[in-house]
Steps between C-alpha positions, in 0.01 A plus 500: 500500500163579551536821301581307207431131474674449217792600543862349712751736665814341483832661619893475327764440692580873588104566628363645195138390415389434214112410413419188248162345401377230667693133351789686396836272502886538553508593165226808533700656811829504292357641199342758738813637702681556141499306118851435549438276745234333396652373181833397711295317770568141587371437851383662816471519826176544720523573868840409473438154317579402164224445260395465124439770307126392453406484872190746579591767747288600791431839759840575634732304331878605533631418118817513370604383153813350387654588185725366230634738224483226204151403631193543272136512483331135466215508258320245790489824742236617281287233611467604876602925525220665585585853444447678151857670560652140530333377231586711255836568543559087527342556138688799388870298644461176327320695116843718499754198622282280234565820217878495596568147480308503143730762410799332553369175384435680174843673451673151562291393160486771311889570539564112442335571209694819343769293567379248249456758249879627574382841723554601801260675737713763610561612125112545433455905533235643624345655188431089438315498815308762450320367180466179639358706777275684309392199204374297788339766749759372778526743804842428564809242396419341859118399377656335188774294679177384761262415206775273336565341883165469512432330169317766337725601218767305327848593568578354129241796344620775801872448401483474133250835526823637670736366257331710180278729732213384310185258534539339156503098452704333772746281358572192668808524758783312457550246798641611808620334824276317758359803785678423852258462761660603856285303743442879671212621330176581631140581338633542202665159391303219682529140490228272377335325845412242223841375472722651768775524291857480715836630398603204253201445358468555103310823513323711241324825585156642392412876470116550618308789514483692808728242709862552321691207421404104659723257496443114424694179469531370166260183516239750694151355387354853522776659293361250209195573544604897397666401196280759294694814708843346413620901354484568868718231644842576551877257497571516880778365725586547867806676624733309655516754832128382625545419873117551636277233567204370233173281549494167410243216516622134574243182565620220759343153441555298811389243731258622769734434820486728802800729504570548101425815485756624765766309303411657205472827625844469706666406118407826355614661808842326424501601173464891632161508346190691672138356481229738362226299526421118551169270450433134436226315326451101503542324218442138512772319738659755455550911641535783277759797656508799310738732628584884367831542572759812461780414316787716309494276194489171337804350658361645830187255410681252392680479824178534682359192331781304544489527862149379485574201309656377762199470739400115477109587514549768178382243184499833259619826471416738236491901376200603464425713216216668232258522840151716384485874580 
């Protein structure tokens, strides 16, 4: 220690020791003992007690870290790792899981799209490939399939370039079915935080640059507002499989009695809804609640609110929408 100040000696649970920088976290230490670990890492234990991955380590800490094998990196560990080995491979795990998810984002739309022109993918050769590969200075089939996911080509011009293996003019395509969104995806579709939309909800999606494909409600003020970009919005509908939770806002007008909101948080509780967040403003006579709540979809909602219509103090309940990003 007095060798060198800025350093910890911490030990894993067989005795080995392993050296880390002053401030480094959980997160450091299981990046350090192997990169297979660190990107499976969900908790961990110091001198026997469980911790968060975040908590700063000291001289002599015992550490062991606790794994799950679907477990990934969270982009917020880059906020508080302190080594450059953590850092970067953080970085290098979620650039590659962001690449593959574009990927397969992009063959969903660009085989959608064959489709609409009567092909199939699996009956485009290679030699096809290969010029597009070589028209557009592409790497690789993968890069092409990430840059539609991610907005940055059309999959309209990439499939109709594969159609006649040519970059002439680009016809327009004849109409094809509505793209399924599966509630699974990750970085590359997102939902808008603007309008939360929820399975149910009359969605339409919008291909950006560099973030893939968003997805809005309908009557989303900021989709309007885009109106110039509409060759990059896309017919969308959810598949009828989603069973994951989703984000919604909801405001609670009531009268300011002690006790309303533990009835109103006991009725989403009945309804077999979780609370993600909760705050209050006055208003007048009145009390503003506005809740986030999980729900699966709109008649998961709709079930929620009913329960809260109930309460005698609740004067107004409403979903709130179109909130500034």
């Amino acid at each position: 220690m007095d060798l060198f100040p800025d350093e910890v000696y911490l030990f894993t649970p067989k005795g080995k020791i392993l050296a880390l920088p002053r401030g480094a976290t959980a997160v450091d230490f299981a990046y350090a003992v192997h990169t297979d670990i660190g990107n499976r890492c969900v908790a961990a234990k110091v001198n026997f007690e469980l911790v968060p991955l975040r908590t700063v380590l000291h001289n002599g800490d015992r550490v062991e870290i606790i794994t799950a094998p679907h477990s990934n990196p969270n982009p917020a560990w880059l906020g508080f790792v302190e080594t450059g080995k953590a850092r970067s491979q953080i970085r290098h795990f979620l650039k590659t899981m962001h690449f593959q998810e574009s990927a397969t984002l992009g063959e969903r739309l660009l085989n959608q799209t064959l489709s609409s022109l009567g092909l199939k993918a699996q009956n485009i050769d290679s030699a096809r490939w290969d010029k597009l590969l070589k028209d557009t200075g592409a790497k690789s089939r993968e890069e092409i399939l990430a840059d539609i996911g991610l907005g940055r080509r059309l999959n309209i011009v990439v499939a109709h370039q594969l159609a006649r293996g040519s970059e002439g003019n680009v016809p327009e395509a004849p109409s094809s079915g509505p793209f399924t969104i599966l509630g699974t995806e990750g970085m590359a579709v997102q939902f808008g935080k603007c309008c939360m939309p929820i399975p149910g909800d009359p969605i339409i999606g919008v291909i950006k640059s560099g973030q893939g494909l968003v997805i809005h409600t309908h009557d989303c003020a900021t989709l309007r507002k885009g109106r110039s970009s509409a060759d990059k919005w896309l017919d969308v509908v959810w598949d009828k499989n989603i069973n994951r939770p989703f984000n919604v806002n909801i405001k609670l007008m009531v009268v300011n009695q002690r006790g309303v909101l533990a009835k109103a948080a006991a009725a989403i509780a009945e309804a077999e809804s979780n609370i993600e967040n909760v705050h209050f403003a006055n208003e007048g006579e009145y009390t503003g609640l506005y809740f986030t709540l999980q729900v699966n979809n709109r008649v998961h909602l709709a079930n929620a609110m009913r329960r809260l219509r109930k309460i005698p103090e609740v004067i107004r309940i409403t979903r709130v929408k179109n909130v500034p990003v």
